[in-house]
C-alpha positions as CSV (number, residue, x, y, z in Angstrom):
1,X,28.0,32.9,-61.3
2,X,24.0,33.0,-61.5
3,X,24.1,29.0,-61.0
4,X,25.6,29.9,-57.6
5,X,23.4,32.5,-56.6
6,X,20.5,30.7,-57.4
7,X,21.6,27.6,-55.2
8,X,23.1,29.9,-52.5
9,X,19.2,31.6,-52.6
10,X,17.5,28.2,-52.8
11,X,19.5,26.5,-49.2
12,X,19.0,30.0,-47.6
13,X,15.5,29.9,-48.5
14,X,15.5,26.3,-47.0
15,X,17.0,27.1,-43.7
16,X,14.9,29.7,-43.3
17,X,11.8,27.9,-43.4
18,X,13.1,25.5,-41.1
19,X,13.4,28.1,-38.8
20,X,10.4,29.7,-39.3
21,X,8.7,26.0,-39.1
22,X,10.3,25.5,-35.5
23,X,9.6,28.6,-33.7
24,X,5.4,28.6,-33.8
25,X,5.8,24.8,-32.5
26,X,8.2,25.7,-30.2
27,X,5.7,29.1,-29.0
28,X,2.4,26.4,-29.1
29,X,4.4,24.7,-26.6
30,X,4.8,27.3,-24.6
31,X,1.1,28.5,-24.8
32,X,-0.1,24.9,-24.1
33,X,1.5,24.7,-21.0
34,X,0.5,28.3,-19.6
35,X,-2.4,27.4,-20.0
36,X,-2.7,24.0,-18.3
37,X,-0.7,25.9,-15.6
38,X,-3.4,28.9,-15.2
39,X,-6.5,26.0,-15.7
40,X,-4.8,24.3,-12.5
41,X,-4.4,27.3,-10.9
42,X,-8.1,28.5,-11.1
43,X,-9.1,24.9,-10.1
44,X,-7.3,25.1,-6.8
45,X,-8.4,28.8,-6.4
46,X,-12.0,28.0,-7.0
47,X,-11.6,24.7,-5.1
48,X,-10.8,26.8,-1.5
49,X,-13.2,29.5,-2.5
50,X,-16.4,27.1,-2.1
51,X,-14.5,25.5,0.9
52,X,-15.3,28.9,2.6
53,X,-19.0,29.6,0.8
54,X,-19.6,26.2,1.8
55,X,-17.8,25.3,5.0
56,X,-18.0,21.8,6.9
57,X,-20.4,20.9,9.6
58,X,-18.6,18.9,12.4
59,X,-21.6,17.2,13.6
60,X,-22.6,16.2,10.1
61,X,-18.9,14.9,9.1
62,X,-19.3,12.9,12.3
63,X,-22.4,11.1,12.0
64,X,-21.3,10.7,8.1
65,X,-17.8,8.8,9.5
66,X,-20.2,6.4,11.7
67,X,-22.9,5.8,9.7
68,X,-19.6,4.6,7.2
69,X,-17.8,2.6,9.9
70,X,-21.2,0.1,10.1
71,X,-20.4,-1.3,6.8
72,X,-18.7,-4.2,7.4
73,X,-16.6,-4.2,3.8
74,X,-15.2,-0.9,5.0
75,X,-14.5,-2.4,9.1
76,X,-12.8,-5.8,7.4
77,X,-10.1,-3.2,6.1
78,X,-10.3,-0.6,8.7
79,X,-7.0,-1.5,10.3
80,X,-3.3,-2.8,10.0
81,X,-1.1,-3.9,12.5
82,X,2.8,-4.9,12.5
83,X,5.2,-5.8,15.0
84,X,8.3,-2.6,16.2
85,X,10.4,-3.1,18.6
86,X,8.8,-6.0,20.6
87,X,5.6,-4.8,20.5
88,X,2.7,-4.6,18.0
89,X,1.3,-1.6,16.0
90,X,-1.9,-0.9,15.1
91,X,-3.7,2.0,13.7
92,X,-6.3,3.4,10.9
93,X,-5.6,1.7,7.4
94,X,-5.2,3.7,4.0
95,X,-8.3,2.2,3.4
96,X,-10.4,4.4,6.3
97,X,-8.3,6.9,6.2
98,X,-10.0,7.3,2.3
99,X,-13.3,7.5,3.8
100,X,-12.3,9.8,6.5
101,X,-11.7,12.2,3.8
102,X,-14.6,12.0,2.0
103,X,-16.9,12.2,4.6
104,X,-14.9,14.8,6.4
105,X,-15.6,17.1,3.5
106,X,-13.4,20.0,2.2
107,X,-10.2,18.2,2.2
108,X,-7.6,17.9,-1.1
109,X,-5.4,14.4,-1.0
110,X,-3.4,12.9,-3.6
111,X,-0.3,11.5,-4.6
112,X,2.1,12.7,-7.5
113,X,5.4,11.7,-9.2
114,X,7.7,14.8,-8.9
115,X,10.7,13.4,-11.3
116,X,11.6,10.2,-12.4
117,X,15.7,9.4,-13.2
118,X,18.3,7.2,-12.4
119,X,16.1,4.2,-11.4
120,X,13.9,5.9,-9.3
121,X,11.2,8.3,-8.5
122,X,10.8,11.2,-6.3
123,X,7.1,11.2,-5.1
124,X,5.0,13.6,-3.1
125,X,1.8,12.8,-0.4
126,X,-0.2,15.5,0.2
127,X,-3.3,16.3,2.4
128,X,-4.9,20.2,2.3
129,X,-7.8,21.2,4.7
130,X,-9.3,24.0,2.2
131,X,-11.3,25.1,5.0
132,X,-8.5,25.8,7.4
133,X,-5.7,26.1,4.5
134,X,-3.7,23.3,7.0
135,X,-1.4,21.3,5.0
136,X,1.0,17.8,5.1
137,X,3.5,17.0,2.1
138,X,5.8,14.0,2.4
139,X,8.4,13.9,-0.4
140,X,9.8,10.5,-0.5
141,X,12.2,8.3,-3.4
142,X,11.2,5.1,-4.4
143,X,13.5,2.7,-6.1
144,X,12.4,0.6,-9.1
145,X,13.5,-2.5,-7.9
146,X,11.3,-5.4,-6.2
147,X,12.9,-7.6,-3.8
148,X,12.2,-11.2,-4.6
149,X,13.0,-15.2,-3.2
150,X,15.5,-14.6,-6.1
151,X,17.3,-11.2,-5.0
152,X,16.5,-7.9,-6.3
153,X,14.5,-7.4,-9.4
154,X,15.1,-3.9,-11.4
155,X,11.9,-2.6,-12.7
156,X,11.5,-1.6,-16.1
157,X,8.2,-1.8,-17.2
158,X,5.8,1.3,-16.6
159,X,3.1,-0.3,-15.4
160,X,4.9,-2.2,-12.6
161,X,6.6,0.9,-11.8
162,X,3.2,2.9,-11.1
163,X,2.2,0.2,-9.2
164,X,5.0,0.3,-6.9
165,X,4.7,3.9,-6.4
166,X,1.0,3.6,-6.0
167,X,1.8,1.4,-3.2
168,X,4.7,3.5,-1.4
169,X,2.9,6.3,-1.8
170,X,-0.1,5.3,-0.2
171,X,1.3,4.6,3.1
172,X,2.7,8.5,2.6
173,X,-1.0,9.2,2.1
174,X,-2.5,7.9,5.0
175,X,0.3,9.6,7.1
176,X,-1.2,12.9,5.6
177,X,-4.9,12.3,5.7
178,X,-4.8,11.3,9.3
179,X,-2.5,14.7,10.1
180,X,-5.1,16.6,9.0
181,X,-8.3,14.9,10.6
182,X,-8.8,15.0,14.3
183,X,-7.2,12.6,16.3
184,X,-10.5,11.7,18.3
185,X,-12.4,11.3,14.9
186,X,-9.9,9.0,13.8
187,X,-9.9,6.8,17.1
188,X,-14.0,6.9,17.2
189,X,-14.0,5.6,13.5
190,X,-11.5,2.7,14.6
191,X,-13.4,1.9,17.6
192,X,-16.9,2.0,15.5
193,X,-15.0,-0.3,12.9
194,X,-14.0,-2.7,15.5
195,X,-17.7,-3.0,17.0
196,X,-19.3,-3.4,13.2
197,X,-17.1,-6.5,13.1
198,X,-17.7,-7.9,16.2
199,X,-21.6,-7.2,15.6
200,X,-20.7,-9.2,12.5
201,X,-24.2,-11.4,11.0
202,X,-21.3,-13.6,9.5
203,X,-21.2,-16.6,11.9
204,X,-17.7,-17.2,13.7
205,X,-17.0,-20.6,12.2
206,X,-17.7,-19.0,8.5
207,X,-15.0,-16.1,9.5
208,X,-12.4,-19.1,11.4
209,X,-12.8,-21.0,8.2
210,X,-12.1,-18.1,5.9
211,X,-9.1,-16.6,8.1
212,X,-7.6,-20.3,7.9
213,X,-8.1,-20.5,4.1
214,X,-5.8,-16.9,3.8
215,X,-3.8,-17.5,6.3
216,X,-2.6,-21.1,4.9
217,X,-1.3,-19.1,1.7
218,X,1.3,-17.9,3.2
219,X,2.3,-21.4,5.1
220,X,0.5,-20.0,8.4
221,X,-1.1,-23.0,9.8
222,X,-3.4,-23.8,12.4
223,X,-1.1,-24.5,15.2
224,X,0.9,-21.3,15.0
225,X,-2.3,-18.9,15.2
226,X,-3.0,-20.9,17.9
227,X,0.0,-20.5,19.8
228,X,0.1,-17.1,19.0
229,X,-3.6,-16.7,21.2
230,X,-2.1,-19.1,24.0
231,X,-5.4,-21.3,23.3
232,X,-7.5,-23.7,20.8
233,X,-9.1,-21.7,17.9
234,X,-12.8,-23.4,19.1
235,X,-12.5,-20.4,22.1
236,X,-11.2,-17.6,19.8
237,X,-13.6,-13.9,21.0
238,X,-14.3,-11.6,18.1
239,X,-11.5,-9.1,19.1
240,X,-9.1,-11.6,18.7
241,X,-10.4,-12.3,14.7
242,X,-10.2,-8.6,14.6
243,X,-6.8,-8.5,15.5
244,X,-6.1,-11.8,13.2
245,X,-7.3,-10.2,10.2
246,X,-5.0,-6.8,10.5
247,X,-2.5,-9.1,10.6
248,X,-3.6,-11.1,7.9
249,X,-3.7,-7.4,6.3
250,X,-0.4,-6.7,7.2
251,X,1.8,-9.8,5.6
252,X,-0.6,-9.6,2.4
253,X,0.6,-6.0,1.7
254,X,4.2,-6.2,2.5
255,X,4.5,-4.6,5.8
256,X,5.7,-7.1,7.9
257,X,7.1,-10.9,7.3
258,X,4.9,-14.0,9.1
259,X,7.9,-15.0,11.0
260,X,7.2,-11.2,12.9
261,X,4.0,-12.4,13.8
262,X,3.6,-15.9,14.4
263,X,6.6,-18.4,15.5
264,X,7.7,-20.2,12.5
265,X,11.2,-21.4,11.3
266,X,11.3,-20.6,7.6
267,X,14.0,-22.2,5.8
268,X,15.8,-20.0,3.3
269,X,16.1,-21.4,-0.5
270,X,19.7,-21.2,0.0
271,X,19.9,-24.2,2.6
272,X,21.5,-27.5,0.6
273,X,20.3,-31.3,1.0
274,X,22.7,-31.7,3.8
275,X,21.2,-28.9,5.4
276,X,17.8,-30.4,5.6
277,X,19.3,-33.9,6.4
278,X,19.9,-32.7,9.5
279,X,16.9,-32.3,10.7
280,X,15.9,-35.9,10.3
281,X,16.2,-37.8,13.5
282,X,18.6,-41.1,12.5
283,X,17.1,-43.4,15.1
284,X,13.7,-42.7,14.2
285,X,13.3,-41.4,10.9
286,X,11.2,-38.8,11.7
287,X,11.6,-35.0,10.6
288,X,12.2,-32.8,13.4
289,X,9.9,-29.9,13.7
290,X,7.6,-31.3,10.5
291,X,5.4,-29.2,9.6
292,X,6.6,-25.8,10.3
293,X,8.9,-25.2,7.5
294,X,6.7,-23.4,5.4
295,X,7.5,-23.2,1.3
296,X,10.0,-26.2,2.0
297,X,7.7,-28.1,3.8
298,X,7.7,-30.5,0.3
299,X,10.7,-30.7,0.6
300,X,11.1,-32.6,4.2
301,X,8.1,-34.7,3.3
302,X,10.4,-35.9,0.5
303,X,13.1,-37.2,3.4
304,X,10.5,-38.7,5.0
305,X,9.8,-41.1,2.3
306,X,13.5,-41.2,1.2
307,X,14.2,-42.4,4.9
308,X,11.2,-44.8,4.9
C-alpha cells in the first residue's frame, strides 16, 4: 500500500512539473510577441510623427528626382515596355520608381508575405505617404511553380521561392509607389531619363554593339531588330536605342516573349524530324527561312549538311 502511494506521488509529481515547465514557455511566448507587436507599433507611430515635424519640400524632392534621372546607370533602367493588345506599353520601371521614393521623401514601401500554404503565397505591396496618411495595398497569390521549356516546375526550395515572390511582388510595388507620387513627377523623371540617354558620352556604335551582344542571347538577330525599325541599324536615332533597350528589359525579366516584339518563327521542342524536314526545299537543298528559328537553329543547320 505505501509502495503505491509513493509511485502514485512520484508520476503526480512528474506531471506536474511538466505542466509547470510548459506554461512560462508558453507565457514567454506570448510576451515575446507583444512586444515585437508594440516595438512595430511605436516604429510606425514615430515614423508619421517626424513625417509631420519634418514635412517634404516639393521643390526640393523635384530637383532631387532630376539631379537622379542624369545618371545614366539609373536612365539605362528607367523604363519597360511590352506589347497589349496591338500596341506597345511603356512606362516607369521598378527600378525609378525606387528612386522616386527616396528622393520624394516621407514615403513607407515594402513588400511582405502574408501566409504561405498549399503551394503558394499570399503577398502584400504597399506604398504610405506619411505626410498625407495616403495609402495603396495590393494583396496578390503567387504560385510556387516556374514554367519552363520542360512544363511546369513546382518549387520547393526557399530560396527560389523568395525569389519568385521578390519578383511578383515588385511589379505590385511599382504599381503602389507610382499611386502615390504625382503623375507629372513621374512623367518629368521618364522624360529626364530618356534625355540623359540620349545625351549619352557612350558612342552609338559602342551601345549598337552592346544591344546586339544581349539581344543575340535570346536568338534576336540583326535582321529582326531591323525590321522591326523599317531600316538598316547604321541609321538607328537615340530614341530608337531607348526604346530597344526597354525592350531588351522587358524579355530579360519575363514580361513579354520575343516573338511579341520582333517577327520571329520559334519552333517549339515538341516539333519531330519530319517536322523540320519540311522546311528543306527538295530541289534545292536549302532550308527555308534559315536563320530565324531561334534555339533550333542547330538543328536546321544539321539538315543542311545531312542534305549536302
Amino acid at each position: 500500500m505505501t509502495k503505491d502511494i509513493k509511485t502514485y506521488s512520484h508520476e503526480h509529481t512528474y506531471g506536474s512539473f511538466d505542466l509547470q515547465f510548459e506554461q512560462p514557455k508558453s507565457q514567454q511566448e506570448k510576451v515575446m510577441t507583444q512586444t515585437a507587436e508594440a516595438r512595430e507599433a511605436a516604429q510606425v507611430q514615430a515614423a508619421y510623427v517626424i513625417a509631420k515635424k519634418f514635412p517634404r519640400n516639393e521643390h526640393e524632392a523635384y530637383t532631387r528626382i532630376m539631379e537622379t534621372c542624369k545618371r545614366p546607370s539609373l536612365a539605362e533602367q528607367s523604363t519597360y515596355a511590352y506589347p497589349r493588345g496591338g500596341k506597345m506599353v511603356t512606362g516607369a520601371s521598378i527600378r525609378l520608381a525606387e528612386a522616386l521614393s527616396q528622393a520624394w521623401g516621407n514615403l513607407d514601401c515594402g513588400i511582405r508575405e502574408l501566409s504561405q500554404e498549399n503551394g503558394s503565397s499570399v503577398c502584400e505591396a504597399y506604398a504610405i505617404d506619411l505626410q498625407t496618411n495616403s495609402r495603396v495595398t495590393k494583396v496578390f497569390h503567387v504560385a510556387h511553380k516556374r514554367d519552363t521549356k520542360k512544363g511546369t516546375q513546382r518549387l520547393t526550395d526557399s530560396r527560389d521561392i523568395y525569389e519568385l515572390v521578390a519578383n511578383q511582388g515588385a511589379r505590385r510595388l511599382r504599381a503602389c509607389i507610382l499611386a502615390i507620387i504625382p503623375g507629372d513627377i513621374v512623367e518629368a523623371a521618364v522624360a529626364k531619363c530618356a534625355q540623359t540617354l540620349e545625351c549619352s558620352d557612350v558612342p552609338r556604335a559602342e551601345q549598337i554593339k552592346k544591344l546586339l551582344t544581349a539581344f543575340d542571347e535570346y536568338g534576336v538577330k540583326v535582321e529582326h531588330i531591323e525590321k522591326r525599325l523599317g531600316h538598316n541599324l547604321d541609321a538607328i536615332i537615340a530614341p530608337e536605342i531607348v526604346a530597344l533597350k526597354a525592350v531588351y528589359r522587358s524579355i530579360r525579366d519575363g514580361m513579354g516573349k520575343r516573338e511579341d516584339f520582333f517577327d520571329i518563327v520559334s519552333i517549339k521542342a515538341k516539333d519531330t524530324l519530319d517536322d523540320l524536314k519540311k522546311l528543306v526545299d527538295k530541289e534545292t537543298g536549302e532550308v527555308k527561312g534559315s536563320g530565324v528559328f531561334g534555339d533550333n537553329d542547330k538543328e536546321v543547320e544539321k539538315l543542311k549538311k545531312g542534305k549536302k
